[in-house]
N, C-alpha and C positions, 0 to 999 in steps of 0.2 A: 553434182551430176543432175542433169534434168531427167525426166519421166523418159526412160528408154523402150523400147517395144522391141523382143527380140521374136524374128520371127524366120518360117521358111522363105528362101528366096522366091520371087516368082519372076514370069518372062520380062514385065515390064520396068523390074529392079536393072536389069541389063542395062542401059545408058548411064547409071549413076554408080553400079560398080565397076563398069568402065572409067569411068572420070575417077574414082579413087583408085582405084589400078594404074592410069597413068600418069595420076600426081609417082608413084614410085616408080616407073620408067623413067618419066624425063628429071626428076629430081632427089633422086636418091640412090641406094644400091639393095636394098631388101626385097628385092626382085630382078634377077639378074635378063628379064627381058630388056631390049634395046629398043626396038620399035613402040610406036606409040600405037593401039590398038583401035580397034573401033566395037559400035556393040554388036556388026557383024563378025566381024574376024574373031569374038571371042565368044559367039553362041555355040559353036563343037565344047568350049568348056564347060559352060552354062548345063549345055544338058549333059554331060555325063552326074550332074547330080541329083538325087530325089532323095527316097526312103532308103533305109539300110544301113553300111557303113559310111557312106557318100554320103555328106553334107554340106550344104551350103545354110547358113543364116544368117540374115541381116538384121542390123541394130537401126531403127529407127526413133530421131528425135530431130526435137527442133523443126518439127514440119518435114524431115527431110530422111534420107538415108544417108549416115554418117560411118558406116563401116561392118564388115562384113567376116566371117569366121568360115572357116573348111575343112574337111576331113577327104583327104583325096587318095587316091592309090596310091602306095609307097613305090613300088614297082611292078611292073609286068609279071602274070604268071601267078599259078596257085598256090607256090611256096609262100606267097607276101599277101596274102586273102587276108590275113588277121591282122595284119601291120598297116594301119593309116599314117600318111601325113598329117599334120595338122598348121592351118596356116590361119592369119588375122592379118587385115589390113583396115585402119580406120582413117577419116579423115583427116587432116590433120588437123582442124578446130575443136578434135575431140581426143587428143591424145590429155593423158592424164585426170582423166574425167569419170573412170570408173567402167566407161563402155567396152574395153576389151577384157575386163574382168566378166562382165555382164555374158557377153558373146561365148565366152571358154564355159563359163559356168552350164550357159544353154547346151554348147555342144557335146558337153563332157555329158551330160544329165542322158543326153540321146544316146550318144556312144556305149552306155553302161546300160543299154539292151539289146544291144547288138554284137555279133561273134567278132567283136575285137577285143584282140590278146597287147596288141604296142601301139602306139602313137609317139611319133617321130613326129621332131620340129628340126630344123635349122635356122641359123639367125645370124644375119651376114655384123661382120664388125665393124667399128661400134655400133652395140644396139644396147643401152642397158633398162631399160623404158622393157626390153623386149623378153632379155632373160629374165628381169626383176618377174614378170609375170608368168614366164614359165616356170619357174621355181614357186611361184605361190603357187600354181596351180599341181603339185609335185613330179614335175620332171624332174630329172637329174642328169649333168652333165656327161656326156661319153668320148668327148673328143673334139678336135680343131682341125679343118682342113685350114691349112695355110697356103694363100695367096691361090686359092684353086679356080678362081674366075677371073676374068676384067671386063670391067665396063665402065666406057668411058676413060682408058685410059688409066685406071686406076684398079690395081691387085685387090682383089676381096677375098678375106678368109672367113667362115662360117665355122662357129661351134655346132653343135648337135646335140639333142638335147633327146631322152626319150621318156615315156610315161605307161607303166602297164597300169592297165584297165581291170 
């Protein structure tokens, strides 16, 4: 792995975590978006993160930003305050390289000062690059939606994976 730099996201990270967001629209399925985005149509996501349970951070290397890490709202409403999503998307020049190991560590580090009780993942199938890493990081398996998306013409089912904090 080269010298990675994990840090908070800032405004001007927006075009290049767009371009890794939709390397996985148009060629994959671990993002069940369709449309291919721009880094206007996805600054309403951008800001909903800063300080707190909400996080975004980017892994920087190679001159560049090669992949990004989040802790997002699980759902609507203050029943679900303590419950984050947690999601990773890296380049693909840097899968297996140690950076999304890099990125969960940062966020987890942040997460565990703040009033979260779960952290939820889902992880469309096949991903094992994906669960491998949620399992090191200790999630544990809760379930399989079967065939509960499509895109592209093709059924995806998602394990779910959760982690108390």
């Amino acid at each position: 792995m080269s010298d990675i730099v994990i840090r908070p996201a800032e405004p001007g990270d927006l075009p290049a975590l767009v371009d890794i967001f939709n390397h996985y629209v148009a060629d994959g399925h671990a993002h069940f978006e369709t449309a291919v985005q721009t880094p206007e149509s996805r600054r309403p996501w951008f800001e909903t993160y800063g300080a707190g349970r909400h996080r975004l951070l980017v892994a920087c290397g190679d001159g560049r930003l090669v992949g990004y890490a989040s802790s997002s709202p699980y759902r609507p409403g203050p029943a679900f305050d303590a419950t984050v999503e947690a999601s990773i998307y890296l380049d693909p020049r840097h899968r297996a390289r140690g950076t999304g190991s890099a990125l969960y560590a940062a966020l987890f580090a942040q997460l565990a000062h703040q009033p979260v009780h779960l952290v939820v993942a889902g992880i469309a199938l096949p991903n094992d690059a994906s669960i491998a890493l949620h399992r090191k990081f200790g999630f544990e398996e809760v379930g399989t939606f079967r065939e509960y998306a499509r895109k592209n013409g093709t059924w995806i089912s998602s394990t779910w994976f959760q982690r108390r904090m």
